[in-house]
N, C-alpha and C positions, 0 to 999 in steps of 0.2 A: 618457487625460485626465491622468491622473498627470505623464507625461510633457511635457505640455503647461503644467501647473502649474511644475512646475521651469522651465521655458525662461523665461515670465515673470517668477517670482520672482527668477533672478540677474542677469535683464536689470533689474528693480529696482533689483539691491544695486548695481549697475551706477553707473546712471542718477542715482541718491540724491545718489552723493558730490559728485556737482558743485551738490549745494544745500548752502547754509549752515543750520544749526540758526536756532532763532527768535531774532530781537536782544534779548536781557537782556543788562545791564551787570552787569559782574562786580565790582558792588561790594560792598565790607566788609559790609554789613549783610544781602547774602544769605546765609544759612549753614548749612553741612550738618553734623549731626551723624553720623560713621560708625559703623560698629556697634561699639558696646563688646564689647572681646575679653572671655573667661569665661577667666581665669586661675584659677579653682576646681580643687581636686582631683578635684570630680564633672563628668566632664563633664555628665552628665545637669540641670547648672543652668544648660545654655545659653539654655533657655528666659528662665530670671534677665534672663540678658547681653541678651537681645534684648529684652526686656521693657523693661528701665529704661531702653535707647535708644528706646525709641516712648514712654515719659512722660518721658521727658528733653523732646523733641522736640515733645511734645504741652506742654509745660509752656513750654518757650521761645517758643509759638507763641501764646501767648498776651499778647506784648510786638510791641505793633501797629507800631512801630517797626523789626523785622525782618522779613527775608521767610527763614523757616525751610524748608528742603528737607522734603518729607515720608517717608514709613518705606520707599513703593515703591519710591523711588527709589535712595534710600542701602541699603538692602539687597543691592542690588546688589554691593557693593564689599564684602562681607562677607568672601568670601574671595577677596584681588587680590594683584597683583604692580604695582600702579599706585602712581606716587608720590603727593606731597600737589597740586604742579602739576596733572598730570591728570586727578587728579579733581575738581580745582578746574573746571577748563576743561572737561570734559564736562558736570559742574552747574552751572556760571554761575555761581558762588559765589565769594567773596572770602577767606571766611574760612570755615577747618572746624576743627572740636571733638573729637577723638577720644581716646580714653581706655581703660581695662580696669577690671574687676568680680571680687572675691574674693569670695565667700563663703562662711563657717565657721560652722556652727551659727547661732546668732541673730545674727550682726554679720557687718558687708560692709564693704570694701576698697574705694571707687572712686577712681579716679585720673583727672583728665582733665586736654588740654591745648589752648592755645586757637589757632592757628594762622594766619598770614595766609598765604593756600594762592599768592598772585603769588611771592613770594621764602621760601615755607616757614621764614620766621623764628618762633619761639615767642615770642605775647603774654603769654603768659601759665597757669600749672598749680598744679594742688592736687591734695591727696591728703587723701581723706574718710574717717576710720577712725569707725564708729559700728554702732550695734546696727541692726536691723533695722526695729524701729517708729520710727526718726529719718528713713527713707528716703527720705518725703516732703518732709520738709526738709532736707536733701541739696539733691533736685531743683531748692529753692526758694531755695537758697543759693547751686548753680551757676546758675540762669540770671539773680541779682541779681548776682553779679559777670562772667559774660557782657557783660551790660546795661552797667554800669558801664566794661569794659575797651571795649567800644564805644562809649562817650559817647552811651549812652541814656540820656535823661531820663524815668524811669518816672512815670507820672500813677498817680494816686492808686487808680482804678480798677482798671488791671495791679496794683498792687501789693497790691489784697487778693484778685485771682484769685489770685498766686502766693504768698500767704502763710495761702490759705484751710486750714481747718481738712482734716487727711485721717482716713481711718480707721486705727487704730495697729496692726491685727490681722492680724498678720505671714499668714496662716494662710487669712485673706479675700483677702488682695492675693495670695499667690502662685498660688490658684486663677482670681482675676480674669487673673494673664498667662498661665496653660496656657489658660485661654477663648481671649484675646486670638489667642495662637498655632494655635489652631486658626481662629479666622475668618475669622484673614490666608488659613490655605487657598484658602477660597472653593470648596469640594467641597462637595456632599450630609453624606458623612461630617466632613470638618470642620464644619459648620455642626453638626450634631446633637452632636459632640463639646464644641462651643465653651458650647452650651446647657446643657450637663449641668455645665460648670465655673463657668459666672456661676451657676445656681442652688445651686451648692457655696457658692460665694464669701459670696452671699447668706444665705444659711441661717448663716452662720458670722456676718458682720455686716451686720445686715438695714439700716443705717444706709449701704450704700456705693451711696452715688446713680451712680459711673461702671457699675457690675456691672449696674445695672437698665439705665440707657443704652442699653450691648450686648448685654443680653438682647432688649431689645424691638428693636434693631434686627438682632439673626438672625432672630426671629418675622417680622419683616418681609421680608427676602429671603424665606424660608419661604411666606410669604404671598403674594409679588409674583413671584418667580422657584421657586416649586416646589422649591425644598429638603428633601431631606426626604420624610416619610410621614405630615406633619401636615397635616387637614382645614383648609383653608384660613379657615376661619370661626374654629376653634378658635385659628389663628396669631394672626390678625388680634387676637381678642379680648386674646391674653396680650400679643402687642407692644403693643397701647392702655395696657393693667395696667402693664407694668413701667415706659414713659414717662412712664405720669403718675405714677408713683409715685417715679420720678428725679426729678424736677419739685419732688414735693412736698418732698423730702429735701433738694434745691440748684437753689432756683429760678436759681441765675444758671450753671446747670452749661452748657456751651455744647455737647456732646455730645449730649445730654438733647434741646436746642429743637431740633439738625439730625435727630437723631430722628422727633422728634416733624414737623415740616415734612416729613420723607420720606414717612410716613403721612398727612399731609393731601395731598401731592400725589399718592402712588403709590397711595393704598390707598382716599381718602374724595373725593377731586376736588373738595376744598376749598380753591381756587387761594388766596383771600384768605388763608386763615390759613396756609397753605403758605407764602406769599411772608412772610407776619410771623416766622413759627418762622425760617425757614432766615435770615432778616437780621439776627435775634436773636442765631442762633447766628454769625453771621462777624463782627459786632458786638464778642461776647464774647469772640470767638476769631479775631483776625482771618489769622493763618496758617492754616487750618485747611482744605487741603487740599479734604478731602472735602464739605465745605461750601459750597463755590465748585463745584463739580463737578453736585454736586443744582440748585444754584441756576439754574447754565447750564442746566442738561435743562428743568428748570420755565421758564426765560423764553422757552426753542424752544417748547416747546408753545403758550404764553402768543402765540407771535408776535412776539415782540421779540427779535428776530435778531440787531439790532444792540447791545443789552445781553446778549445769551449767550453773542457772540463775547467781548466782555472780562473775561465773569466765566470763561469755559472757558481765556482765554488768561491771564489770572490764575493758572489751576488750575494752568496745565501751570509756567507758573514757578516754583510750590512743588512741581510735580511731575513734571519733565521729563522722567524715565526710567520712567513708567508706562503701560503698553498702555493701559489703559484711558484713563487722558486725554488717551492721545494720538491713540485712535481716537475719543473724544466731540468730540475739534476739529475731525476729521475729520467727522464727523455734521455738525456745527454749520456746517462749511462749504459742506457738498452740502443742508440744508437752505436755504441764502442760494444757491444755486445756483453758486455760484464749485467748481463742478465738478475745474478744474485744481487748484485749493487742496486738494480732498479727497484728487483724488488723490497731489499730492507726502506730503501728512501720512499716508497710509496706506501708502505707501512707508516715509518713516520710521520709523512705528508696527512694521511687517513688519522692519525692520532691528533694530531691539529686541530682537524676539520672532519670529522664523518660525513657530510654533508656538500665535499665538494665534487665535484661530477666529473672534472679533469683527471682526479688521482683514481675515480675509477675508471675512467677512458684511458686511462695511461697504464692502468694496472692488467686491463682487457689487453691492451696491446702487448706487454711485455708478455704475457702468457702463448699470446698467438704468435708470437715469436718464437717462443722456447716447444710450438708445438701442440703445448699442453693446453687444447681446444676446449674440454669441459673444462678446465678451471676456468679459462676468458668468459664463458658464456656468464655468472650470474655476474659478473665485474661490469661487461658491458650493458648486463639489463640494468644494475644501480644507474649505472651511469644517463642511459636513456630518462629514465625516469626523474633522475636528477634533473634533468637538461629540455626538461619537456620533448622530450624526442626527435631532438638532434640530428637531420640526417646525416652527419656524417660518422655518428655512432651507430645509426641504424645499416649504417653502408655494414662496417667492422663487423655487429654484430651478425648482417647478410653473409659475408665473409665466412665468420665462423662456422657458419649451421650448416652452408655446403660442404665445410672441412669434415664434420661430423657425418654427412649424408642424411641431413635432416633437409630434402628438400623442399616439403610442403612449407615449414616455418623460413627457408629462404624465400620462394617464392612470393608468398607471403610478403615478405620486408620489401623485395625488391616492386611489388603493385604497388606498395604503400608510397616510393619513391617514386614510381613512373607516374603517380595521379597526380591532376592541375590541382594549381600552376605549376608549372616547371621552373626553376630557378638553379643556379650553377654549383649551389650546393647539392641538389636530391641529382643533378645528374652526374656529377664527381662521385658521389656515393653509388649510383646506378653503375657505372662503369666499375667499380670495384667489385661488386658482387660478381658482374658479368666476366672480369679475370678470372675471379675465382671457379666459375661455371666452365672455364674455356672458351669463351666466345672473346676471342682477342681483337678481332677487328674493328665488334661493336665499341666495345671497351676502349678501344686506340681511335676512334675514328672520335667521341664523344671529348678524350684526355686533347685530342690536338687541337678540337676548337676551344678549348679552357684556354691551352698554352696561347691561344692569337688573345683571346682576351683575356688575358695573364690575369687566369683567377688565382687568388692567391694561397691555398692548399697545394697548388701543385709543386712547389717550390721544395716541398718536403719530401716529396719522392727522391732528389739527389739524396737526403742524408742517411737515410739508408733501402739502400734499393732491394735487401735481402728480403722483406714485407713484399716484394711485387713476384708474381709467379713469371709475369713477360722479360722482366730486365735486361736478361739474355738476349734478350731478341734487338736486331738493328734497327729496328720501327723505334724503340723507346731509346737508343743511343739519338736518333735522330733529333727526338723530342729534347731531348737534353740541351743538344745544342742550338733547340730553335730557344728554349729558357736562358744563354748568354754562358751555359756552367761549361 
């Protein structure tokens, strides 16, 4: 199987280059900040350096007038041998901003320069010499004269997000970026590590509405994706606490309402006030990435296919060099059933990242969609093995082996899933196979106590119901409506 994996994947890398990336214009106003180098004595403050370019970044993203690369992306080029061209031309970008970070005791050195990445000519550089609690205004200094060397006209609005008041407590902020740094992970261990730094951050100044933000939204992964060794009840309640408690601190924090919109969609199936949080938040924030990304998953569910294609193809322009949104385009496509589209984008996704387990969990599925059962089978075993064995990969791949009338290797998957402990993922996966065997009741009886305790997989059964062999049936109309859809 292994070996079959490989054949496919370089007839892929193959196959790809004769597609063009997606058509964005590479104009001036797209623009990527790259990672600011740590010219410190310590290396140990590279966390610093990567820190202040994701609130650079996050900071500039909030002048609706540019389209700002997001941090997946430009991390990438962290350590390259690519010129300012190239990497122009991989991001779709016009103009890139790159710079370096000293810092000495309480005061920093940043240096940045503004660059038009067509002819690498320099618009424009400074050099920030100040202490340590001016840092946020710094931030708010480069991206007003950004704005300005690009003939943005800042409204009134931009101008008091990026002149809004910050916390000055050098000591809260540097714990708020060891969190940051560990979430970017996106491991078990990074999530639980990222938790223990916002609740440092906080307890230092309990005033920092960003630190509650990201606390409630690890709770939430924790909550929704199983992070962790926290009872799912107890997540849920602390990600509620810290969001509304961002909220209460800076009702206009755009972080905060995407938060909070992720827990009304992923965690309470409060689609209304899901759709007001997350538009709030791209409102206030209109680069913001992540934002656009939520928003697409919520109007697939919702049904509105043709509004999740443009807010996911949104995404991928603030974030073109990221697995993840470039395997939810993916989703988005094979949800609309334009099947070829998913699979050229999982192609590109794989050319990324060989290594990511979603774009072969994503590539398993558009297969078994389209039917074509042996090809799904070595995409979901990468994918398994990726994912240390995922039940809800092992479900898909149960799925498939009965499609083929391999029942010993269902059977098989399906012990693997029924053995302790039981937990609400092996039996959403159990019940999958069990459709596929025809045993609809087991199956239905297992999916309806998910929906009382609104596990959160089930959600994605609305977006496309053609994946379920029941849908037809009034038992899963029923379910729908006990899910709010």
């Amino acid at each position: 199987m292994g070996f079959a994996v490989f054949l496919i994947i370089i007839s892929w890398f193959l196959f790809i280059k004769k597609y063009p990336s997606q058509d964005v214009t590479h104009s001036g106003l797209r623009l990527a900040v790259l990672p600011l180098k740590n010219i410190s004595t310590n290396p140990g403050d590279e966390y610093f350096a990567d820190g202040m370019t994701e609130e650079l970044i996050s900071t500039l993203s909030k002048i609706g007038g540019l389209n700002v690369i997001a941090r997946t992306s430009v991390m990438k080029y962290k350590i390259t041998n690519k010129d300012i061209s190239q990497i122009g031309n991989e991001l779709m970008v016009g103009t890139i901003l790159e710079g370096s970070v000293r810092k000495i005791s309480n005061k920093a050195r940043i240096t940045v320069t503004l660059i038009d990445a067509l002819n690498q000519e320099h618009i424009w550089s400074e050099d920030y010499d100040r202490e340590l609690k001016d840092i946020f205004l710094i931030q708010s200094e480069i991206a007003q004269n950004v704005a300005g060397e690009l003939k943005i006209r800042l409204i009134s609005s931009e101008k008091e997000q990026l002149e809004k008041n910050n916390p000055t407590d050098m000591v809260a902020f540097q714990e708020y970026l060891i969190g940051k740094h560990f979430l970017n992970q996106r491991t078990p261990q990074g999530i639980q590590s990222a938790i223990t730094h916002f609740e440092k951050s906080i307890a230092q100044d309990p005033a920092f509405a960003l630190a509650y933000a990201n606390l409630a939204y690890c709770y939430t992964l924790v909550g929704v994706a199983g992070y962790g060794n926290t009872a799912r009840n107890i997540a849920v309640t602390k990600a509620k606490e810290a969001v509304m408690k961002s909220l209460e601190i800076d009702p206009t924090l755009a972080e905060a309402h995407a938060a909070l919109g992720y827990i009304r969609f992923r965690i309470d199936w409060d689609w209304n006030e899901a759709e007001k949080e997350l538009k709030k938040a791209i409102a206030l924030k209109p680069g913001y990435s992540t934002a656009h990304e939520w928003y697409a998953l919520f109007l697939a569910v919702q049904e509105r296919l043709d509004e999740s294609l443009k807010e996911m193809q949104f995404a991928y322009e603030l974030d073109p060099l990221s697995s993840n949104v470039n395997t939810g385009l993916a989703r988005i496509y094979g949800f609309r059933n334009e099947t070829d589209k998913a699979v050229t984008q999982i192609k590109k996704t794989l050319v990324l990242d060989s290594n990511y387990a979603e774009a072969y969990f994503t590539a398993g599925m558009t297969y078994f969609k389209r039917k074509e059962y042996q090809k799904a089978v070595p995409f979901f075993t990468k994918a398994i093995d990726l994912a240390n064995r995922r039940p809800i990969m092992l479900g898909w791949l149960g799925r498939t082996y009965s499609k083929l009338g391999k029942m010993t290797e269902t059977k098989q998957l399906l012990a693997e899933l029924q053995a302790p402990p039981a937990n609400n993922d092996k039996l959403y996966s159990v019940a999958l196979i069990k459709s596929s065997l025809g045993q609809d009741d087991e199956a239905f009886n297992i999916l309806e106590n998910l929906v009382i305790q609104k596990y959160g997989l089930m959600i994605y059964m609305n977006a496309d119901k053609s994946y379920f062999e029941f849908s037809d049936q009034p038992r899963f109309q029923k379910m729908l409506k006990k899910m709010n859809f």
